[in-house]
C-alpha positions as CSV (number, residue, x, y, z in Angstrom):
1,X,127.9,96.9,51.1
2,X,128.3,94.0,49.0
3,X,131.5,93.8,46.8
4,X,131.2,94.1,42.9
5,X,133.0,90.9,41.4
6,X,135.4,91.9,38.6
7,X,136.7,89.3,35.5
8,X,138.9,89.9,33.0
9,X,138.7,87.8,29.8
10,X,141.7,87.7,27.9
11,X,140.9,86.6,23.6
12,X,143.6,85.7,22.1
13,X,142.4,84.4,19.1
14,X,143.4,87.3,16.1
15,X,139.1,87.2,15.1
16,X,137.7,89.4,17.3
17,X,134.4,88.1,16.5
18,X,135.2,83.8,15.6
19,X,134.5,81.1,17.4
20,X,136.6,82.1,20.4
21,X,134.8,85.0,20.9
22,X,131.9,83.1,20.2
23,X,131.9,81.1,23.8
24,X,133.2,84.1,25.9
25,X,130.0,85.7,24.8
26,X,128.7,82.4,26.0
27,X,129.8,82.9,29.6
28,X,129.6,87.2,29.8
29,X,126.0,87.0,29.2
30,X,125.6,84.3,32.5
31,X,128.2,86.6,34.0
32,X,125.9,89.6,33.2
33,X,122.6,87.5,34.7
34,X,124.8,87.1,38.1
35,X,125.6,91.4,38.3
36,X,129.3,90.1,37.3
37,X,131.9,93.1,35.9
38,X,133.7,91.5,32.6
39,X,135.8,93.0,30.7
40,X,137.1,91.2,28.1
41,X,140.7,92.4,26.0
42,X,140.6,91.2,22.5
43,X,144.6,90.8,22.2
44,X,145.4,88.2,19.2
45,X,145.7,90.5,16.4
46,X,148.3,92.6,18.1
47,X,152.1,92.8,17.7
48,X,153.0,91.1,21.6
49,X,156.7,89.9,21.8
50,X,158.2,87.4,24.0
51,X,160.0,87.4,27.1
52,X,163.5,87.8,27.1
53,X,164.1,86.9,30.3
54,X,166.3,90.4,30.9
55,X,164.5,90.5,34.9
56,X,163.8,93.9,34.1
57,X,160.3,93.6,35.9
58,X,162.0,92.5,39.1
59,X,163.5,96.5,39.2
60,X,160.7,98.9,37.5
61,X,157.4,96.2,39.0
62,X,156.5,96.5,35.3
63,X,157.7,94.4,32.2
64,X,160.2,96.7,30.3
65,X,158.1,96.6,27.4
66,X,155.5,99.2,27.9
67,X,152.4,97.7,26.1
68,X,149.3,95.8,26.5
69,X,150.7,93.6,28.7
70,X,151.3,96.3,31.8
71,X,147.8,97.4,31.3
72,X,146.2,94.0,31.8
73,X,149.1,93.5,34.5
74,X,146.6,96.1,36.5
75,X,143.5,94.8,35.7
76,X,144.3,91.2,36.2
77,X,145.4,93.3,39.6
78,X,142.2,94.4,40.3
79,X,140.1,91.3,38.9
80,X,138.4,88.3,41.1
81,X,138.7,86.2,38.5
82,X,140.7,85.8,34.8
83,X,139.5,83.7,31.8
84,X,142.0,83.4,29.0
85,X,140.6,82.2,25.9
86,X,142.6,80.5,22.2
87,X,141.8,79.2,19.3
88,X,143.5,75.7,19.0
89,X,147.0,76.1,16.6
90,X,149.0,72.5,15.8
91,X,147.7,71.4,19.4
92,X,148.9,74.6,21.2
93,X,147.3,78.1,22.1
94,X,147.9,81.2,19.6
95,X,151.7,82.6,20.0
96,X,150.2,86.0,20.6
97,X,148.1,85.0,23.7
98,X,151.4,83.0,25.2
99,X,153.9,85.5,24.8
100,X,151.1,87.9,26.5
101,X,151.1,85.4,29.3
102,X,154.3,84.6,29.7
103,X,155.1,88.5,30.3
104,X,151.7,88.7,32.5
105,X,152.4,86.2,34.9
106,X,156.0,86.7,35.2
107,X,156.3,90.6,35.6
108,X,153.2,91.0,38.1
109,X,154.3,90.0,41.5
110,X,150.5,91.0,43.0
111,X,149.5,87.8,44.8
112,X,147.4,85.6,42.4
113,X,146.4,83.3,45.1
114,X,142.4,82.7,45.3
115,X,142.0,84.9,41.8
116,X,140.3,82.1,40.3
117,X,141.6,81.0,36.6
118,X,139.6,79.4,33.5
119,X,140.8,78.3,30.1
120,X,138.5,78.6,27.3
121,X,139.4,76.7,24.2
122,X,138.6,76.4,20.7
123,X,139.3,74.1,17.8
124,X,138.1,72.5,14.6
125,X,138.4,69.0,15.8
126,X,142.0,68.4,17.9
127,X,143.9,69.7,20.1
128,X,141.4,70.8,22.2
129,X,142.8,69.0,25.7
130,X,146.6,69.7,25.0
131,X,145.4,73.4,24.9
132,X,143.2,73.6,27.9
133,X,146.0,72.0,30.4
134,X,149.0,74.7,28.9
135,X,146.9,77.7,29.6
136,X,145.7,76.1,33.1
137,X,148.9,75.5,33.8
138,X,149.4,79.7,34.2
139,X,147.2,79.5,37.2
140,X,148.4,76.1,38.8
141,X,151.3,77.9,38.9
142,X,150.1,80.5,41.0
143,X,147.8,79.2,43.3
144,X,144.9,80.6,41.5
145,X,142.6,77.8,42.0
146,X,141.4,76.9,38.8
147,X,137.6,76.4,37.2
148,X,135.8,73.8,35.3
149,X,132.6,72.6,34.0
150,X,131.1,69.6,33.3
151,X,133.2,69.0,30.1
152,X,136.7,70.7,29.0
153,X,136.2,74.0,28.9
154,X,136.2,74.1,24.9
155,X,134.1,74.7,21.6
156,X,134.3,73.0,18.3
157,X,134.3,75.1,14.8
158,X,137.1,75.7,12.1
159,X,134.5,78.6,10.1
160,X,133.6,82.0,12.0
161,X,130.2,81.0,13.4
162,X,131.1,77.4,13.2
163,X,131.2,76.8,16.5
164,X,127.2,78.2,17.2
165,X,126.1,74.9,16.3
166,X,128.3,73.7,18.6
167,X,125.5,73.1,21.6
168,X,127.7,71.2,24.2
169,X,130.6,73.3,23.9
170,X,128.2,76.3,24.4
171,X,126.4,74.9,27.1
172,X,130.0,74.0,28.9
173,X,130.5,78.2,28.9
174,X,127.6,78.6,30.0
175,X,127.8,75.6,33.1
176,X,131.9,77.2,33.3
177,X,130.6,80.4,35.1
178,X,127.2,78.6,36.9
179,X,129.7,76.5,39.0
180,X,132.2,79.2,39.3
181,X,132.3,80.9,42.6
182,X,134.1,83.5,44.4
């Protein structure tokens, strides 16, 4: 019997429907073509602190704070493959998403090796590239080898909806999960 592949996309832009959201729906519906399982976590608009670095995790397996973060912790768990997705902010992801990661990465001690990572970026005009290499640099981390497409992996648009006229950056989504394989 043939295994179902599992992704978890992570949006951590506070729009659950901009221009962020606008390219994950980009690659789901590719993923959805190829019998893919997404599931995609819209966590931008929610209150996710920082780590404190208290090693807490080390003890319970878990970060101490119980929220969103131990529930993706299992799914990302379960999950082939993880896409984490921002809008672009002064040349840097949304502080939501990377105090989500930080806690993600750091408290789960599953093996990530082989899960394989994308970064899915989205910006008016800049910023774009500075973006893309800190979220990859969650997987380089750890040993998740990490997937590209024939561009960055990014769309361009400031307005919700902007970024639909953006044709390159949608046909990059689309291309990001064509090439991807498990």
């Amino acid at each position: 019997m043939e295994k179902t592949i599992k992704v978890l996309m992570i949006n951590g832009s506070p729009r659950a429907e901009g221009n962020t959201a606008l390219a994950l729906h980009e690659m789901e519906r590719v993923f959805a073509e190829q019998g893919i399982q997404v599931e995609t976590v819209q966590i931008g608009g929610q209150a996710i602190r920082g780590c404190v670095a208290c090693n807490g995790c080390a003890k319970l397996g878990k970060c101490v704070y119980d929220d969103i973060v131990n529930e993706l912790a299992v799914k990302f768990e379960k999950a082939d493959g993880l896409v984490v997705a921002s809008p672009v902010y002064y040349a840097s992801a949304n502080a939501t998403l990377i105090a989500c990661l930080d806690r993600l990465f750091y408290s789960s001690h599953f093996d990530k090796t082989m899960k394989v990572g994308a970064s899915v970026v989205c910006a008016r005009r800049g910023g774009c590239s500075a973006t893309f290499d800190e979220l990859n640099k969650y997987f380089t981390i750890s040993g998740m080898p990490v997937a590209s497409s024939q561009y960055w992996n990014s769309v361009h648009g400031r307005t919700p909806g902007e970024a639909e006229g953006d044709g390159e950056g949608r046909q990059t989504m689309r291309t990001l999960r064509e090439i991807w394989h498990f």
